[in-house]
N, C-alpha and C positions, 0 to 999 in steps of 0.2 A: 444371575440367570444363565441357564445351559441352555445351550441351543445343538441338537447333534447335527454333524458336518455329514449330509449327503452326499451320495458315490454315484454316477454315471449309470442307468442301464443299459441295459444291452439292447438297442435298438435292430427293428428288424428291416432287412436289404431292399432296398426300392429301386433296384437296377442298377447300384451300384457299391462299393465299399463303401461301411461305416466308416466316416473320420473316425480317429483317434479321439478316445475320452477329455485329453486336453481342450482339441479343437471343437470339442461339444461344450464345454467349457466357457473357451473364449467366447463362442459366438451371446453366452448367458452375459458374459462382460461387456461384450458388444450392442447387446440389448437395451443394457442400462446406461452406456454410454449415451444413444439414440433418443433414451427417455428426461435423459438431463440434460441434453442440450432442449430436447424441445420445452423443456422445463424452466430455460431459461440460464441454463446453468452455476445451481446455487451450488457455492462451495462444499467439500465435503464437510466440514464443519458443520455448516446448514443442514444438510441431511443428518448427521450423525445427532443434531440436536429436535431435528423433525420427529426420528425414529424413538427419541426417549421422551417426547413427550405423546407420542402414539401410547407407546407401554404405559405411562402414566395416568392419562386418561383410561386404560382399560384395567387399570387397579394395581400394578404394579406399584414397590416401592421407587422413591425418586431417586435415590443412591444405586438400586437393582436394575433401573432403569437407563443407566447411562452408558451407552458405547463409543468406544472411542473412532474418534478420525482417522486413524490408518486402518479402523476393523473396516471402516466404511469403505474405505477406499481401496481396500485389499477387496473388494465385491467389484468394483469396476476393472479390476487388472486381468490383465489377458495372463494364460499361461499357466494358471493352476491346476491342480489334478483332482483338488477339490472346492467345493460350494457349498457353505452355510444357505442351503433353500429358504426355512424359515427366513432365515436376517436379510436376503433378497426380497423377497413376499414384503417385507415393512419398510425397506426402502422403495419398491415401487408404488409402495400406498403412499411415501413421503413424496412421492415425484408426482402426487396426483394422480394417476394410473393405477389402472384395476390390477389388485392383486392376483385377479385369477389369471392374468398374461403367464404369470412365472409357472403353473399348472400347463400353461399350453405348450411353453418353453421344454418342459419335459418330456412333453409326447414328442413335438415340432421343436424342433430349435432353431432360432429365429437364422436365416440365408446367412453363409458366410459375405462376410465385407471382406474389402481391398485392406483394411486397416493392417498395416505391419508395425506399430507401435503397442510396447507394450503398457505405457504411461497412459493410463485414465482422464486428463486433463483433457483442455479443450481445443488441446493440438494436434489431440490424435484424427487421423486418417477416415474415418468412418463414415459413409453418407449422411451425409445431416437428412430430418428427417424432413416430408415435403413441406415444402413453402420457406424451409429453412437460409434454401440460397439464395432465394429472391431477396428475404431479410434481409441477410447479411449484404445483397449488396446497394439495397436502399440504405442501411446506416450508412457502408462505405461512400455513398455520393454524398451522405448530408456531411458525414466528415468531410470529404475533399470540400465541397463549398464552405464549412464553414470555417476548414483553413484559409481559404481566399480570402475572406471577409476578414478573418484577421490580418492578414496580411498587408489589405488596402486600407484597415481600421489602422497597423502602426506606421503605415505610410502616411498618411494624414494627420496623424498625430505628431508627427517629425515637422512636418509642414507645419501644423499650426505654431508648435511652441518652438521652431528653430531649434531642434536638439543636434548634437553631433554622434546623431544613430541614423540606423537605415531602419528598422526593425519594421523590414516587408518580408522576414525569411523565418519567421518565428513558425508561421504557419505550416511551410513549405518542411520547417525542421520536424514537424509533426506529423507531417503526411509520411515522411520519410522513415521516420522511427517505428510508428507504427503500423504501414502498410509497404511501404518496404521504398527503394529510392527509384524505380520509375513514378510511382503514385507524387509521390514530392516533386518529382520535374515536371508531373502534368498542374501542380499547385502552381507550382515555379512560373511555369510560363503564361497558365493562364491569367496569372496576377498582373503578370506584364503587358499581357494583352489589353485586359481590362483597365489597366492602369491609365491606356493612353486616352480614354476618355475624359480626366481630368485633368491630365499633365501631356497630350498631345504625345505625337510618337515618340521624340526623346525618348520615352520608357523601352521602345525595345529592343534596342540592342542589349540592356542589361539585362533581356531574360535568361542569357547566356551564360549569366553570374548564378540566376536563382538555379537556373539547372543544373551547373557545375556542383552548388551547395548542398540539393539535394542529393547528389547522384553518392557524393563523397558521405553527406551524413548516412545516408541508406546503409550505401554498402560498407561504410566504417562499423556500424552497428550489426548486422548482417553477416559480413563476409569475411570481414577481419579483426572483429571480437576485441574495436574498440572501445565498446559499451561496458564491457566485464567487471570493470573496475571504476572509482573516481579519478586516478591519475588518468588513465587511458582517456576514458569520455571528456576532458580536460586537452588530452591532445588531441584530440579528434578535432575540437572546436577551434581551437589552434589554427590547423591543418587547414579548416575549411575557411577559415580568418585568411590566413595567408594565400589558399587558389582564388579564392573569391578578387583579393586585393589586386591578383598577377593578370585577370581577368577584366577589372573594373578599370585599371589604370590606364591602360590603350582607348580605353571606349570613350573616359572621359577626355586624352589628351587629345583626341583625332575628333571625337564629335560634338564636345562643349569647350573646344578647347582650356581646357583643367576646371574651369567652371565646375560646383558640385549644385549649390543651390539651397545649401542650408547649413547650419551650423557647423560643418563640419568646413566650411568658406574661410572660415574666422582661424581654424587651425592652419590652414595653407598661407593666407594673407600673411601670417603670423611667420611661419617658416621664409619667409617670401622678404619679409623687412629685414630679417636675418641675414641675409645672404643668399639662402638658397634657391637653388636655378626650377624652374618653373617643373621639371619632371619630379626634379627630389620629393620639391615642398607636395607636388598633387602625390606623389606615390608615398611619401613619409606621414601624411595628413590621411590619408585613404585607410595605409594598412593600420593605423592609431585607431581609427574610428571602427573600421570592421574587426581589429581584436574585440572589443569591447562589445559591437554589435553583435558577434556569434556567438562571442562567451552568454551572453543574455535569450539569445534566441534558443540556442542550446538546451541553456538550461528551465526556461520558461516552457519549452515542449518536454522535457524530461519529467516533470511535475505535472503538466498537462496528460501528458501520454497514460502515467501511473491511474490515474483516473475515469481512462477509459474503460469499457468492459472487455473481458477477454477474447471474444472473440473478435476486435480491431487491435489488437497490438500481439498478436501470435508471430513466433521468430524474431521477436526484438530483444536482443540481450543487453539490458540496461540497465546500471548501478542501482540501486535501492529501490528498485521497483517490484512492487508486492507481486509475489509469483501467482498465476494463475492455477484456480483450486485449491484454495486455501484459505480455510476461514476467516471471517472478519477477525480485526485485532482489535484490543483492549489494553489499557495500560494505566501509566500516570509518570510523573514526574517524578514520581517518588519512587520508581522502579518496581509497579507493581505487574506481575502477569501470572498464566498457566495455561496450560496444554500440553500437548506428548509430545512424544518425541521426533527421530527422524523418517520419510519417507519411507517406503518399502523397499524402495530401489535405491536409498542410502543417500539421497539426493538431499540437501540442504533446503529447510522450506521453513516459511516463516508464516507464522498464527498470532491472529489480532484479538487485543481484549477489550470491551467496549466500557466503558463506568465513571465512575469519579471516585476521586481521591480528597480526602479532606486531611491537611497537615495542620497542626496544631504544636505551640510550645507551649509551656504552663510554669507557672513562677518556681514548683519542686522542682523544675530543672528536666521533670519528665517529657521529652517529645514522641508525640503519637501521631502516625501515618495509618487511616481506615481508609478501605478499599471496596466501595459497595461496586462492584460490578453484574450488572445485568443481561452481557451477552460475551460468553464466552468458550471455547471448549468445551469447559467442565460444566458449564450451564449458569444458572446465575448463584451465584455466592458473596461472600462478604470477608474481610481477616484484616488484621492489625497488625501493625509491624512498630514496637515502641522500644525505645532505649530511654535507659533510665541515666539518671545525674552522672551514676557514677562508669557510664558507658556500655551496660550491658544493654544489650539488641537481643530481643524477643518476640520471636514470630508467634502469633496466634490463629491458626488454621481450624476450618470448622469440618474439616475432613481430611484423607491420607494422601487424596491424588491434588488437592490444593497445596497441603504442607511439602508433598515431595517435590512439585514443579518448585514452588516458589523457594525452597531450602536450593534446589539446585541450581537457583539461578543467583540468588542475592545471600548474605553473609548474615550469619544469626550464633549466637551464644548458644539458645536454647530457641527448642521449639515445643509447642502446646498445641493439645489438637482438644481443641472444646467445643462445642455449642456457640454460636455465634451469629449473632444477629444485629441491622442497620434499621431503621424504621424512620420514617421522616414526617412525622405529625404537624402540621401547621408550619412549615417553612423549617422546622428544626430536626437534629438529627440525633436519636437516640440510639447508642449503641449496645450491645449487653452482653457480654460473656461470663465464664465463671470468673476470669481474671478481673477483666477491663468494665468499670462502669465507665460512660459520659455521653453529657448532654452537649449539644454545640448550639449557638445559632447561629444563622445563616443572616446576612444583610445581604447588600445590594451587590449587584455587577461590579466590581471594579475598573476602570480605565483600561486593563490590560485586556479586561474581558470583553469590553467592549470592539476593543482593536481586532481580537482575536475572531469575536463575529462577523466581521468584515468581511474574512477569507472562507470560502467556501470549504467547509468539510473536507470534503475531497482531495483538495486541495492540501488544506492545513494537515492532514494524517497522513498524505504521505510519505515513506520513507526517504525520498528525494528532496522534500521541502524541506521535512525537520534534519536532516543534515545540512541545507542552507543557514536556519535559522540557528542552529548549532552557537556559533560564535557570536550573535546578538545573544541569545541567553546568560550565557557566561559573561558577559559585558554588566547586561542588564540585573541581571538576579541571580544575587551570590546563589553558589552551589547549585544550582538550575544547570540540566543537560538536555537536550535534545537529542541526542544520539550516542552512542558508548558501547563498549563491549560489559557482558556480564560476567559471570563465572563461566569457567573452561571456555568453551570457542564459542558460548553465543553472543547476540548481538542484540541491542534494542532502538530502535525510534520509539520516540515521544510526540504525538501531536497532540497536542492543549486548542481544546475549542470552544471552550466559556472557564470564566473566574469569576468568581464572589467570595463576599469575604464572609469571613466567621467572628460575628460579634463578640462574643462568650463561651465559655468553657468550665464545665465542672466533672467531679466525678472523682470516680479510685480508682488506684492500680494497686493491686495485688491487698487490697482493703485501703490503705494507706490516698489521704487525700490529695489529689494533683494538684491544689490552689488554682490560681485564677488563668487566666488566659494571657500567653506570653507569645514572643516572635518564637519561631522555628529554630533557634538558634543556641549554639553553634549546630550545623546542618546535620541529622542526621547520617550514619556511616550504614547505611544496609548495602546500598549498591552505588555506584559511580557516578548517579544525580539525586538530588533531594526535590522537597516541595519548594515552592517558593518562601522566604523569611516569613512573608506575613500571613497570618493564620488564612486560611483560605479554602474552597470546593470546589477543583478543577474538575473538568468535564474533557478527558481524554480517550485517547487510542493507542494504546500499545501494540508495538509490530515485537515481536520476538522472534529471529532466524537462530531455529536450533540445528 
């Protein structure tokens, strides 16, 4: 589908100089900024998959019909000289917004704003549109309380079960991350306030601790970009382990005299039979217990944070946390993903694919990896990725822009690009291409899957957690990864959010019959994780940062 690129007219003088074509431009990018925040701010993904199923519905082909997420996103960037109108007109229909705005945009173009960014995202500068601030700062209070609440939830919890944690600063590390490190010292201290209601004032002289940890978590993440990486964000917590400790040790020798008052008693007592003199064992005991406590608080709001929406965690530069404006992700264990490529502005951005993976081994020795996915860049698709006995890897793609992503991500002999289809009748899954017949069935949840229900989505797909659970995988199930680099400099998280297994297996590859249904084993070689050994239907999210 053509769409011609419209040019600026020449508007006429209303007492004063025309801007420049550009800045008649921006303020078109500017408009649509305004419309997707009040939209709620759906990825450009989201829009770009809005837009092609507009064209679809009005009779387009579905392949004719797809544009991509940087085309979309090149419509919100300030600074162009030109504007696709038409492909505007259908992203404001996607934004819920009357088309006819972009008609008035031409006559009137919408008041220049203060915005001096030229990134589209939902960091840019531009008045939000009315009612928008109010919003934003109602979530912001329900966030601050409901870090409180966590806060006085892991204090109690320390209490009940005698742990040798403190984890009242979990919340405070959250306020701090994603609202910046005064919002955390107001968490901080109002925990300590509140605190003294069940634990009498004792609590507040240690408010002095929560605010030191937020001020340091904020502005380490903030100010001194020790968020950027996982070593850094590792010393950060550190950092804040150790002021916390230089802070808590006076308060407890001078005001409980070394008294802590819970499990962390038993590590002092214990230094204390040793030999050591009453400062050692409270300061040797204290800084034991708050490594441990930060490193957890830390990283428990890093996972939390990832999960907030964008517009509460704006200005926080934090390890593996999915970048704001950018499509949900998809994936599998099996290293399955697609989408484009890099940013407009060259910036490194990562795109999510939503689906399940079913990995199968089969007694010819052939192992098959199917990939039905339903929400993705490229919209919803299906492809097989199989290696035979004798180790050749072949991708089956059911189009050019699945087979290029995926060829440039993961390692193949040969690639096919066929007709390709997943269907799943009565609990089973039929696949069909010209290559690959088979049938699978599907049983019950597994134990894994079970576990995995547990964790809240959000949670489990983040790229923060599944680098956590990184080394449990590899423990747990051979060839299993959670996290890895792909081909050339990209990268992938894996979060697995249901398992079941697959009873049965038939079918042919390349005519030739597969026999019966075997483990996954030896693991597949496409990319730097496999599916799990036993036949199985993950329900995953692939992060892919290209």
């Amino acid at each position: 589908m053509h769409l011609d690129d419209a040019r600026p007219a020449r508007a006429e003088q209303t007492g004063g100089a025309e801007p420049a074509a550009t800045n008649r431009w921006d303020r078109f990018a500017e408009g649509l900024q305004l419309l997707r925040r009040a939209a709620g701010e759906p990825s450009f993904a989201e829009i770009a998959r809005r837009v092609a199923e507009q064209r679809v519905a009005d009779g387009l082909d579905e392949h004719a019909a797809r544009v991509a997420r940087t085309t979309v996103y090149d419509a919100f960037r300030t600074g162009r000289a030109r504007v696709n109108v038409p492909l505007v007109r259908e992203i404001v229909r996607a934004l819920d917004a009357d088309p006819a705005l972009v008609d008035d945009w031409l006559r009137h173009p919408p008041p220049a704003t203060t915005a001096t960014s030229v990134d589209p995202g939902p960091a840019t500068t531009e008045p939000a549109p009315a009612g928008a601030g109010r919003r934003r700062w109602t979530h912001v209070l329900l966030l601050l309380l409901a870090c409180v609440t966590v806060n006085l939830a892991g204090r109690e919890l320390v209490e009940l079960l005698e742990l040798p944690a403190h984890l009242d600063m979990v919340g405070t590390a959250l306020a701090a991350f994603a609202l910046g490190p005064w919002h955390g010292a107001l968490v901080g201290l109002s925990t300590n306030l509140v605190g003294t209601v069940p634990s009498g004032t004792e609590s507040l002289p240690f408010a002095a601790v929560n605010v030191l940890g937020a001020l340091l978590w904020g502005y380490g993440v903030r100010r001194w970009r020790m968020g950027r990486s996982l070593p850094r964000f590792l010393a950060l917590n550190v950092v804040v382990a150790v002021a916390c400790s230089l802070v808590a040790v006076p308060i407890l020798l001078l005001a409980l005299g070394g008294a802590t008052g819970h499990g962390q008693e038993t590590i002092r007592q214990t230094l204390e039979d040793y030999g050591a003199q009453l400062v050692v064992a409270v300061g040797a005991s204290n800084l034991l217990v708050s490594l441990g406590d930060k490193l957890i608080s830390g990283f428990v709001a890093l996972v939390a944070v990832s999960g907030l929406p964008a517009s509460l965690r704006s200005g926080a530069e934090l390890p593996f946390a999915v970048l704001p404006g950018n499509g949900p992700a998809t994936g599998s264990g099996s290293g399955h993903g697609s989408g484009s490529g890099h940013s407009p502005g060259g910036r490194r951005v990562r795109q999510r694919f939503r689906g399940r993976i079913a990995g199968v081994g089969t007694t010819s020795g052939v192992r098959v990896v199917v990939g039905h996915w339903h929400d993705t860049p490229l919209g919803a698709f299906a492809d097989a990725m199989v290696e035979t006995a004798a180790g050749h890897r072949v991708l089956l793609a059911p189009h050019d822009g699945a087979a290029e992503f995926i060829a440039a991500t993961y390692t193949f002999d040969e690639v096919r690009i066929e007709p390709f289809a997943v269907t799943e009748p009565d609990g089973r899954w039929a696949v069909r291409s010209d290559s690959l017949v088979l049938d699978l069935a599907v049983g019950r949840r597994t134990g894994l899957g079970r576990l995995l229900r547990v964790v809240p989505d959000r949670v489990a797909t983040a790229p923060a957690f599944c680098t956590l659970t990184d080394p449990v995988a590899r423990l747990v199930l051979r060839g299993v990864r959670t996290r890895g680099s792909a081909a050339g400099t990209r990268r992938e998280w894996y979060g697995a959010t249901d398992h079941v297994a697959v009873t049965a297996a038939a079918g042919t590859f390349d005519g030739v019959p597969l026999g019966r249904l075997a483990r996954v084993e030896p693991p597949p070689r496409f990319g730097f994780s496999s599916t799990p050994p036993r036949p199985s239907v993950t329900s995953v999210v692939t992060t892919v940062e290209l």
